[in-house]
PAVO-824961 format. One record per residue (C-alpha): x, y, z; residue number from 1. Coordinates in Angstrom, 3 decimals, m for minus. Example, Ala and Ser with C-alpha at 12.3 -4.5 7.8 and 13.67 -1.06 7.14 Angstrom:
BEGIN
PT          X          Y          Z   resi
PT     12.300     m4.500      7.800      1
PT     13.670     m1.060      7.140      2
end
This chain:
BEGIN
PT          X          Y          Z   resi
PT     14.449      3.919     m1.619      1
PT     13.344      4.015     m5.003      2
PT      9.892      2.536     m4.889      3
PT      6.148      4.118     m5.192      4
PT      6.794      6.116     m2.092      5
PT     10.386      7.584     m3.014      6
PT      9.376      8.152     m6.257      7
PT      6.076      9.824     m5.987      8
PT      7.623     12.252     m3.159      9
PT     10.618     12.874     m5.463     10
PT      8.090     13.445     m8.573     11
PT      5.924     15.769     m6.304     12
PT      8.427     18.035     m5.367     13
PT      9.484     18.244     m8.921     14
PT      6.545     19.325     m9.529     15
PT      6.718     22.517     m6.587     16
PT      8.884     24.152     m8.746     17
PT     11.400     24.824     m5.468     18
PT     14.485     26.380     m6.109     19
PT     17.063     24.062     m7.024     20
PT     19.433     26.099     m4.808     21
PT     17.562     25.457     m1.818     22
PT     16.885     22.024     m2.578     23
PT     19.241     18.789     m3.501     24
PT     17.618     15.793     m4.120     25
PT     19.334     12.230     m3.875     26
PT     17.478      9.054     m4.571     27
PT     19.513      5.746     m2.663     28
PT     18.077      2.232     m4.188     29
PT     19.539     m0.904     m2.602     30
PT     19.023     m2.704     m6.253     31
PT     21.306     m2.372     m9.305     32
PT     18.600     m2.173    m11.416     33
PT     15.073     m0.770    m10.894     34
PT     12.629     m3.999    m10.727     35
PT      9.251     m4.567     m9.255     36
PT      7.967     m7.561     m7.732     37
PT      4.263     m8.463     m7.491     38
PT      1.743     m7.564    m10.092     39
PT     m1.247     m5.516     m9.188     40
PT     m1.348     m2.025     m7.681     41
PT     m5.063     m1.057     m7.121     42
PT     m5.593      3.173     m6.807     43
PT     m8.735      4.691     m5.276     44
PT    m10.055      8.354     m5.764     45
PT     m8.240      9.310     m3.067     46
PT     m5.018      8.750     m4.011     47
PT     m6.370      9.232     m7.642     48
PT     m6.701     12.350     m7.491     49
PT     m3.226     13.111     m5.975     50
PT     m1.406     11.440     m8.773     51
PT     m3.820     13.431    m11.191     52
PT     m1.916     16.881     m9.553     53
PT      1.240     15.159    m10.288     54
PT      0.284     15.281    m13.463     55
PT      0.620     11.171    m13.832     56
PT     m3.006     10.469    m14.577     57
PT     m3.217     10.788    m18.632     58
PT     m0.215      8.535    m18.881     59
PT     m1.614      5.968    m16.392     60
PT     m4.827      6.003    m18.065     61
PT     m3.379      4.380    m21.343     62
PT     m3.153      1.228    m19.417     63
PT     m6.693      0.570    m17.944     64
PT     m8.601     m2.136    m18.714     65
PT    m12.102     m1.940    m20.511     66
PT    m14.938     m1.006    m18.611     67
PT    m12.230      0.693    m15.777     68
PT    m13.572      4.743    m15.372     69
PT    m11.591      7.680    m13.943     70
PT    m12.893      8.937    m11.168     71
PT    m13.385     12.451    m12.706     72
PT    m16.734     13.555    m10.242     73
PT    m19.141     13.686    m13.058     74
PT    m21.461     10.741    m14.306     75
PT    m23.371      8.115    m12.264     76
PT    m22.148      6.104     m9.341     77
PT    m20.637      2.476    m10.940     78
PT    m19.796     m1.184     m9.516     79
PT    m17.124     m0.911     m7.367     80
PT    m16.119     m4.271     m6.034     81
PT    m18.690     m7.449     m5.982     82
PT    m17.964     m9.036     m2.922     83
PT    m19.315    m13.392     m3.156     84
PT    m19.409    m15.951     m0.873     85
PT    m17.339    m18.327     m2.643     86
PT    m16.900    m21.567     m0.576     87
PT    m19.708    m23.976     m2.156     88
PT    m19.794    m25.963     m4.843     89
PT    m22.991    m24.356     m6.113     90
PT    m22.046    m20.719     m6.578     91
PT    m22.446    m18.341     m3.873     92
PT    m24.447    m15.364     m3.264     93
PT    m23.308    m11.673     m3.506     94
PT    m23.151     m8.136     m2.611     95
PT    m22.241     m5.379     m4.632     96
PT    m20.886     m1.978     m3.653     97
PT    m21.826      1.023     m5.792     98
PT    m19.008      3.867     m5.270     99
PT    m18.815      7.442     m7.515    100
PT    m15.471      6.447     m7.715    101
PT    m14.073      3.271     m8.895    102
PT    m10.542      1.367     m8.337    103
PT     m8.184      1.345    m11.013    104
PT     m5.720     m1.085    m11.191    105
PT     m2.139     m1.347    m12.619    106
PT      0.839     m3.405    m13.329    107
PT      3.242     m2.212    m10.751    108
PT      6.135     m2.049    m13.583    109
PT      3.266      0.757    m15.066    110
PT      3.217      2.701    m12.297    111
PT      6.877      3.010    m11.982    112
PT      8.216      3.739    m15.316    113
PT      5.361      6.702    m15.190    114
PT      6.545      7.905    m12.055    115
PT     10.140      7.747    m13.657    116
PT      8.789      9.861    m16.760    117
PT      8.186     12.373    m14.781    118
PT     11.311     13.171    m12.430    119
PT     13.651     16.226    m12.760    120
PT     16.696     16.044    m14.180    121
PT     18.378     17.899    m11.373    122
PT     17.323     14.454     m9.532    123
PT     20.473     12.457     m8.512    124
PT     19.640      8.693     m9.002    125
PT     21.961      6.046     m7.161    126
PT     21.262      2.443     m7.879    127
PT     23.356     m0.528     m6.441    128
PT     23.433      1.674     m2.767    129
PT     22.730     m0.509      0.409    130
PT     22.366      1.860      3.605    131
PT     23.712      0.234      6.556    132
PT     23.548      2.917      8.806    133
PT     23.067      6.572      9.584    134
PT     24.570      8.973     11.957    135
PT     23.581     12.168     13.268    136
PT     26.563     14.546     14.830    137
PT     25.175     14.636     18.615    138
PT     26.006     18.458     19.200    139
PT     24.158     19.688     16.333    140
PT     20.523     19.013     14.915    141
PT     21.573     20.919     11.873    142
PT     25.045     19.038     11.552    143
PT     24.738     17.096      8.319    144
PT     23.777     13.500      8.376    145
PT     26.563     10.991      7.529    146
PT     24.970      8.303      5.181    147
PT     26.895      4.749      5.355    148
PT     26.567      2.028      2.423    149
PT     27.742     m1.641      2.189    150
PT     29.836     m0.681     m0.116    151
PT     31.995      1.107      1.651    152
PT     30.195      4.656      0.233    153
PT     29.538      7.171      2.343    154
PT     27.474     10.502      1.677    155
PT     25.656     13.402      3.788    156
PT     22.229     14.990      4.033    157
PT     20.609     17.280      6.183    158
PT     17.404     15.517      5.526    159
PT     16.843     11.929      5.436    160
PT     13.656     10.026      4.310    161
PT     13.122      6.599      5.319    162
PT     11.533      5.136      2.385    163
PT     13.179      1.848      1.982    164
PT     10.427     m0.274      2.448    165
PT      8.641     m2.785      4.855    166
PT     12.493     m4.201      6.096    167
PT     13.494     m0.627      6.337    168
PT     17.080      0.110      8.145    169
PT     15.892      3.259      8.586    170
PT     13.082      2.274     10.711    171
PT     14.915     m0.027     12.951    172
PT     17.508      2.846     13.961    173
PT     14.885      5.739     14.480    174
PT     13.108      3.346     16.793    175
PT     16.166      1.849     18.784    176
PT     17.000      5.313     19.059    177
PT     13.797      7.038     20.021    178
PT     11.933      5.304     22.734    179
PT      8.392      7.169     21.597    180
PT      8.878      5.925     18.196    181
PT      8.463      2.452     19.004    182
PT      5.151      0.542     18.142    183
PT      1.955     m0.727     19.328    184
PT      0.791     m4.180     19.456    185
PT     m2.343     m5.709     19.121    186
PT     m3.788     m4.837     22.401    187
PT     m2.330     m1.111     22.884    188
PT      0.272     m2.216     24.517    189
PT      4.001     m0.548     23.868    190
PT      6.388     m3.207     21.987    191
PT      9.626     m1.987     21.275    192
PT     10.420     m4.647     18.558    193
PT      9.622     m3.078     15.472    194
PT     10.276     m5.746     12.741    195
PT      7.834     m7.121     10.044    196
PT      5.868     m9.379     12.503    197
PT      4.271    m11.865      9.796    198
PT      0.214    m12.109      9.824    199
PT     m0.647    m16.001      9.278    200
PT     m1.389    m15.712      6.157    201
PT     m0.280    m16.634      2.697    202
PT     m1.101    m14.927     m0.782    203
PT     m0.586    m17.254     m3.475    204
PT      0.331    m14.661     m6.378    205
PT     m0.697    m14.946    m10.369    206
PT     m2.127    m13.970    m13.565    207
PT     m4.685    m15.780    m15.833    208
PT     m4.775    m14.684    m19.401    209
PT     m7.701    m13.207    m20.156    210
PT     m8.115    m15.150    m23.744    211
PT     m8.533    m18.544    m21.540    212
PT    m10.672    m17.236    m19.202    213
PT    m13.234    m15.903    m21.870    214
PT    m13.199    m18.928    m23.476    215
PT    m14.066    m21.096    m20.714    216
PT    m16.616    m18.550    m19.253    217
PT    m17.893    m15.678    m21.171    218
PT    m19.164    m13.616    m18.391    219
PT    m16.735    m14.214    m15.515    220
PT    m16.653    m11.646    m13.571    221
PT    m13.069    m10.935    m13.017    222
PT    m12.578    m10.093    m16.486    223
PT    m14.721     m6.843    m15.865    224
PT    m14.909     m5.920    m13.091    225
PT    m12.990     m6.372     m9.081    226
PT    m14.228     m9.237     m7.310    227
PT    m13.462    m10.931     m3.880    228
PT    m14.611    m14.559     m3.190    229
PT    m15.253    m14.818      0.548    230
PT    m14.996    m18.365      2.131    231
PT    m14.103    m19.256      6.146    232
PT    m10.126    m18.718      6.712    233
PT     m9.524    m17.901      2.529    234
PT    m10.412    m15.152     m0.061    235
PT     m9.538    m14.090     m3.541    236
PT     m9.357    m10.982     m4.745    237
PT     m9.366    m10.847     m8.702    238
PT     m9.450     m7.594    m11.229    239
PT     m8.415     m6.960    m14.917    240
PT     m4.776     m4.843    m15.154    241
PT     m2.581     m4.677    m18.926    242
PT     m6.013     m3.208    m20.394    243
PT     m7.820     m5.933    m19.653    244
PT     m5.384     m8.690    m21.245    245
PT     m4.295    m10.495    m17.694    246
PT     m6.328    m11.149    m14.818    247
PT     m4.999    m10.632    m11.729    248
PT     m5.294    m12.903     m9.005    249
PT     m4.549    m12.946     m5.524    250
PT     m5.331    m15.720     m2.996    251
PT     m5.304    m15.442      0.574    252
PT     m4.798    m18.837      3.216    253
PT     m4.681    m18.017      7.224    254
PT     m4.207    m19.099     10.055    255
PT     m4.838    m16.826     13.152    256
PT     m3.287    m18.823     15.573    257
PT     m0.324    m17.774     13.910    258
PT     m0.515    m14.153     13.867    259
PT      2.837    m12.865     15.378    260
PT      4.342    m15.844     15.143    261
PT      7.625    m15.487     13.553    262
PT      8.643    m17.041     10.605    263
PT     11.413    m18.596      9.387    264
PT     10.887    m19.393      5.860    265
PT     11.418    m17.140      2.619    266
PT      9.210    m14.123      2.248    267
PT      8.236    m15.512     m1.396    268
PT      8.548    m18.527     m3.268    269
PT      7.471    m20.030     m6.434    270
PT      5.037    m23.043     m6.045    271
PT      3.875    m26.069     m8.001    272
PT      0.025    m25.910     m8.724    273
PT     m0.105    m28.959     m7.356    274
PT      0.155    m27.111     m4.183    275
PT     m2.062    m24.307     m4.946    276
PT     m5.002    m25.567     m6.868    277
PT     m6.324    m28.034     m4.006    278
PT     m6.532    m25.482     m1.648    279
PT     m9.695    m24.006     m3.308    280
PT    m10.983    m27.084     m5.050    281
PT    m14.663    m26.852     m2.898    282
PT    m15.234    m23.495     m3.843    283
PT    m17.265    m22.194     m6.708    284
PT    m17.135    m22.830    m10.620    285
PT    m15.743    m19.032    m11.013    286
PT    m13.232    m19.968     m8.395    287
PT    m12.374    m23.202     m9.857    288
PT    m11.688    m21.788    m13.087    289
PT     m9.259    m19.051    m12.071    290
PT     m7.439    m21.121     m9.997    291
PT     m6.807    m23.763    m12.751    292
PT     m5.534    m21.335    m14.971    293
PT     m3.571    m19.677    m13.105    294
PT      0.691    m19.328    m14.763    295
PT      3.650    m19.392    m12.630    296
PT      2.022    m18.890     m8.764    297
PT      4.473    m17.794     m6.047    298
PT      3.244    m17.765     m2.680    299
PT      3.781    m14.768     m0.315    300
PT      4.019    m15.108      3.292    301
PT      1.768    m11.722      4.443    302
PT      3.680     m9.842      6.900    303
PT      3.124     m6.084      8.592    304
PT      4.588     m3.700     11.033    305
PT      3.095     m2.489     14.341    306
PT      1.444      0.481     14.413    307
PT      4.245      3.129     15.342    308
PT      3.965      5.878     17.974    309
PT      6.016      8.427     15.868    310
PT      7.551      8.222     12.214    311
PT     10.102     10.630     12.659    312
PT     13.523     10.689     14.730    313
PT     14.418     12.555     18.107    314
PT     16.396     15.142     16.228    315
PT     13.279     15.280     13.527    316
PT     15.915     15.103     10.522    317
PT     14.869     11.614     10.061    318
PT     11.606     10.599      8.452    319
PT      9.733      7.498      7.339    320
PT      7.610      7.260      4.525    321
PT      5.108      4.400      3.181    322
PT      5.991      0.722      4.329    323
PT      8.982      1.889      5.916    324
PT      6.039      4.082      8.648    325
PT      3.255      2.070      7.758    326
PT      3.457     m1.498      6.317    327
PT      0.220     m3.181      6.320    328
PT     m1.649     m5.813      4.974    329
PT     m3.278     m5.487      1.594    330
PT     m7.050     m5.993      2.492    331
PT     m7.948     m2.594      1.446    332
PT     m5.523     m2.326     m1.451    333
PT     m4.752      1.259     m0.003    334
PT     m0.939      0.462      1.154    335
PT      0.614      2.156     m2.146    336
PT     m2.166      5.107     m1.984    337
PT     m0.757      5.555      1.560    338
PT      2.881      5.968      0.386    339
PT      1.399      8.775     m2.300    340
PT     m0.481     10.483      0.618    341
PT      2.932     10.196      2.973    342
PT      5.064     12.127     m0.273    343
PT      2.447     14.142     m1.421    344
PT      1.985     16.144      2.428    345
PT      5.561     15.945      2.657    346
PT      6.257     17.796     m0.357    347
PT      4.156     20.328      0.476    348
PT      5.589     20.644      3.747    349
PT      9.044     21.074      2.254    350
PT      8.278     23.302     m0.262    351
PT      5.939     25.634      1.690    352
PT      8.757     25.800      4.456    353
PT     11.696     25.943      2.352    354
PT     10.054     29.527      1.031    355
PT      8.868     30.272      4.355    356
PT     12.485     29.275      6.024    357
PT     10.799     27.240      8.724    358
PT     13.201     24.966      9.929    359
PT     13.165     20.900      9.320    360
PT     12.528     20.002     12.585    361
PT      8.732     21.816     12.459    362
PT      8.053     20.429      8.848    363
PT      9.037     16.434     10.513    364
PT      6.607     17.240     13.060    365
PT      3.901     18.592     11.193    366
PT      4.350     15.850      9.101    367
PT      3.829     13.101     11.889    368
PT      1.163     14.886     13.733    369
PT     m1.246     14.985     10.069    370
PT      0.205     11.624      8.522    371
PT      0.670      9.187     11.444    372
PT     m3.013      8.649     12.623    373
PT     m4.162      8.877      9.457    374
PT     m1.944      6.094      7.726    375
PT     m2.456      3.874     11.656    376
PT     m6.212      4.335     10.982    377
PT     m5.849      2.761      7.717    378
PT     m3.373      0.160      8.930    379
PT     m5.956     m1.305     11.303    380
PT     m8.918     m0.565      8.992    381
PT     m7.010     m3.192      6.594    382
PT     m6.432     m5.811      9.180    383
PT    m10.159     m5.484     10.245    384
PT    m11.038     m5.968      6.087    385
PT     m9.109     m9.176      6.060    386
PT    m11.143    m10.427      9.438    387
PT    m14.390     m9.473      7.453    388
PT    m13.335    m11.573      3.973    389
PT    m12.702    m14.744      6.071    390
PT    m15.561    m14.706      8.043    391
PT    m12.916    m14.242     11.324    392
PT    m14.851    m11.070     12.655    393
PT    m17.198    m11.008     16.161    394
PT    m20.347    m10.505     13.735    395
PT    m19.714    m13.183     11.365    396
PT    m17.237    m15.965     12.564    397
PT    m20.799    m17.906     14.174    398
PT    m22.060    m17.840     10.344    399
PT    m19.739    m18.912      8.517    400
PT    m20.799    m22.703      8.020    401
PT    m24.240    m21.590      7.450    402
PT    m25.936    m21.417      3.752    403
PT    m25.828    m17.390      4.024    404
PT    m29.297    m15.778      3.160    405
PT    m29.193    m12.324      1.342    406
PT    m29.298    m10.820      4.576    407
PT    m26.101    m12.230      5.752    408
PT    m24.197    m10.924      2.618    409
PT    m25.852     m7.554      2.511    410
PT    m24.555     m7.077      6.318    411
PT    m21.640     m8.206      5.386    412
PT    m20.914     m5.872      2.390    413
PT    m22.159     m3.312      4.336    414
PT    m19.633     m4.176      7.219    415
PT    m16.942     m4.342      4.509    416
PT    m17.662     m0.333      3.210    417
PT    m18.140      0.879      6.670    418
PT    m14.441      1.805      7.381    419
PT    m13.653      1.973      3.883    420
PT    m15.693      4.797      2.356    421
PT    m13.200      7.706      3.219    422
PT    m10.749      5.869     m0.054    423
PT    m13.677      7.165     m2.706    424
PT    m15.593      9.673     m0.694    425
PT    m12.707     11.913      0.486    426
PT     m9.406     13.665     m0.870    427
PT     m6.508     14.159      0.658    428
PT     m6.511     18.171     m0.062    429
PT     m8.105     18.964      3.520    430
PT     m5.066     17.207      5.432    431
PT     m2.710     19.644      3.177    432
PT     m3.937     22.548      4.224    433
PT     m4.753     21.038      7.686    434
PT     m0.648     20.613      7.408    435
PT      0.631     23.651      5.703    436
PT     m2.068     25.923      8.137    437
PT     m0.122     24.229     11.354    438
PT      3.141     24.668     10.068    439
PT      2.424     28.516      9.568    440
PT      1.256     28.642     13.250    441
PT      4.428     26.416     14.277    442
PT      2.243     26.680     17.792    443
PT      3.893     23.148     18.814    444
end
C-alpha cells in the first residue's frame, strides 16, 4: 500500500542507509494514480519528532498555519486544543489544555508528496496493482512468497507488509489463517471476524475558507487555534491547515445503539447542506457559523477494526502495518502518527537485523511484541476520547442536559488529557531501543 504507513516505512529505511544488496524494496498501490481522500492529518510530538529523523520536518513546516509552533523542546508550554461545550444557543463554556508540544496539522495531499520527495530511487513503485491473495510455500518459512494481483500479475517476496489500509486483504488472510491473530471485541471476548465493524457514527467532512470566516467573526477560534465543540451524542473538531487559508472541519453524529451494527450503505458520500446544517442548528454562534459555511460536505460513515491479538502471520513473513493492524477511530487524531510509529520500529528492526543476519521471523516478532499493545492502547484510548466529547462516558452521560459549571468542564478536560498525555509528553525512541535491545537477546 502506498499510503502514510507504506510510505513513511519505505522513506525510513531509505534513510538506514542498508545495503541495497541485502535489501529490495517494492511498493504495491491498488490505485492508478496516487490520490488522497479526506483533508486533515493532525501530528503530535510524538510522531513529530519521528518524521523530524526522517528528515521530513523542514519541508512540512512550509505548510503550517500562523500561530502553529514546532515542537522543538525549548520555549514555554502553548494552547493545545480548547475543548467547549457547544450545544446552547448562548455560547458555551471551556477548557483549555496547555501542552509543551502542540498539534500540527496538514493537508493529507502535503504529507504525501513530502513523503514521496524523499524515497530512494532504488524504490520500485507499482501503481494500478490490486492484491488478491498471497501464498506462502508450506514446507519452507524461507520459500519466497507468491504475490497474486487482479490483474492477472503475479510477483514474490520473502517479506510482506500488510499496509493496505483499514479493508486490508492482507489482514483478512493472516487472521483466517492464524487463529491467535484474530481480534478482540468489546468485552475481551475472542471474535474471529476481523472486518471494519462500523462505530455509529458519522463525520460530516469540509473546509471553510478562512477569508469568510474572518469576516463574519474576527476572533473565531478555529482560525487559530484546534478546537472541539462538545454537545450530547455530536462534536466538532475544527483547526487551520494550507497555512492558515482553509479551516478544517470535522463533525461527528452517533448513535451507540448502533455500534457494531453493520452497515450497508457507502463508506462516503457527498451531501446537500440541507442535510448537514440542521443537525447543529441549536448549538453555538461559533458553531453556527462554521457549519453555514461550510463547501462541498461529504459524510463519512466512522468505522474501526477490533483490537487484534497478533499483527503478524504464523510463518512471521507476513506483517501488518497502520490501519491494516490498527484502524481506529479518529478521536485522538493519532491514527496516522500510529502508522509512522508501526514503519519507523520496523525499519529499525530490518535494518539492525539485516547487518546483524537475524532472521525475519525474530524481527516480525519483535515487532508485534513492542508495537501491538502499544498501537491497542491507543486504539481504545481513542474510542474512550470519542465517549468523553459526547458526553457518553460513566462520569458525564448524567450531566449532559445540565447548564455545566466550570467545574464540570475543567473535569472534563482533565478527563480528556488523562490518557492522552503520552502523544506530547513522550517519544517513541525508548520503544526502539526497547525493540532493537530484544532482538539482540532473540531470548523468545
Amino acid at each position: 500500500g502506498g499510503g502514510i504507513g507504506g510510505l513513511t516505512l519505505a522513506v525510513a529505511l531509505s534513510r538506514l542507509n542498508i545495503d541495497s544488496d541485502a535489501l529490495e524494496i517494492d511498493i504495491y498501490e491498488s490505485a492508478p494514480q496516487l490520490t488522497q481522500i479526506g483533508a486533515g492529518i493532525t501530528f503530535w510530538p510524538r510522531a513529530w519528532k519521528i518524521l523530524e529523523k526522517l528528515g521530513l520536518t523542514t519541508e512540512l513546516a512550509r505548510h503550517l498555519a500562523p500561530g502553529q509552533h514546532i515542537p522543538d523542546g525549548t520555549g514555554p508550554p502553548r494552547l493545545g486544543f480548547q475543548f467547549r461545550k457547544a450545544d446552547g444557543q448562548e455560547g458555551g463554556t471551556e477548557y483549555s489544555i496547555i501542552v509543551t508540544g502542540t498539534p500540527l496539522s496538514f493537508h493529507r495531499t502535503v504529507v504525501q508528496e513530502a513523503l514521496l520527495q524523499h524515497l530512494s530511487p532504488s524504490i520500485k513503485f507499482h501503481l494500478s496493482s490490486r492484491l488478491v491473495s498471497y501464498t506462502e510455500s508450506s514446507g519452507s518459512v524461507t520459500a519466497p512468497i507468491e504475490l497474486s494481483f487482479a490483474d492477472g500479475k503475479s510477483a514474490t517476496c520473502d517479506l510482506l507488509i500488510g499496509a493496505d489500509g483499514i479493508k486490508s486483504i492482507i489482514r483478512r488472510q493472516v487472521t483466517s489463517e492464524n487463529p491467535h491473530a484474530s481480534s478482540l471485541d468489546s468485552e475481551g471476548d475472542r471474535c474471529l471476524n476481523t472486518d471494519p465493524v462500523w462505530t455509529g457514527t458519522f463525520a460530516y467532512r469540509c473546509a471553510v475558507d478562512s477569508t469568510i470566516l474572518k469576516e463574519k467573526m474576527p476572533s473565531h477560534r478555529a482560525l487559530t487555534t484546534h478546537v472541539v465543540y462538545c454537545g450530547k451524542n455530536k462534536h466538532i473538531v475544527a483547526y487551520p491547515i494550507l497555512q492558515g487559508s482553509v479551516v478544517n472541519v470535522a463533525s461527528y453524529v452517533s448513535d451507540l445503539s448502533k455500534e457494531g451494527v453493520k452497515y450497508t450503505g457507502p463508506s462516503f458520500e457527498d451531501v446537500s447542506k440541507e442535510e448537514f446544517v440542521p443537525l447543529f442548528e441549536t448549538w453555538e454562534e461559533e458553531v453556527r457559523l462554521l457549519i453555514q459555511n461550510t463547501e462541498k460536505p461529504s459524510r463519512w460513515a466512522i468505522h474501526a477494526i477490533r483490537p487484534l491479538e497478533s499483527y503478524i502471520s504464523t510463518s512471521r513473513n507476513v506483517l501488518l502495518l497502520g490501519d491494516a493492524a490498527h484502524a481506529m477511530t479518529p478521536h485522538q487524531g493519532n491514527g496516522a502518527g500510529q502508522a509512522i510509529e508501526d514503519a519507523y520500529i520496523l525499519a529499525h528492526l530490518l535494518a539492525h537485523g539485516i547487518r546483524s543476519s537475524a532472521p525475519t521471523s525474530s524481527i516480525a516478532h519483535v515487532y508485534d511484541v513492542i508495537r501491538r499493545p502499544a498501537a491497542n492502547l491507543v486504539h481504545h484510548f481513542s474510542r474512550l476520547q470519542g465517549l468523553l466529547y459526547e458526553f457518553n462516558s460513566p462520569e458525564f452521560e448524567d450531566h449532559a442536559d445540565e447548564s455545566w459549571s466550570s467545574s464540570h468542564v475543567e473535569s472534563l478536560g482533565e478527563a480528556i488529557i488523562r490518557d492522552w498525555r503520552y502523544a506530547w509528553e513522550t517519544t517513541a525512541e525508548d520503544d526502539r531501543e526497547r525493540a532493537l535491545a530484544m532482538l539482540d537477546r532473540r531470548s523468545f
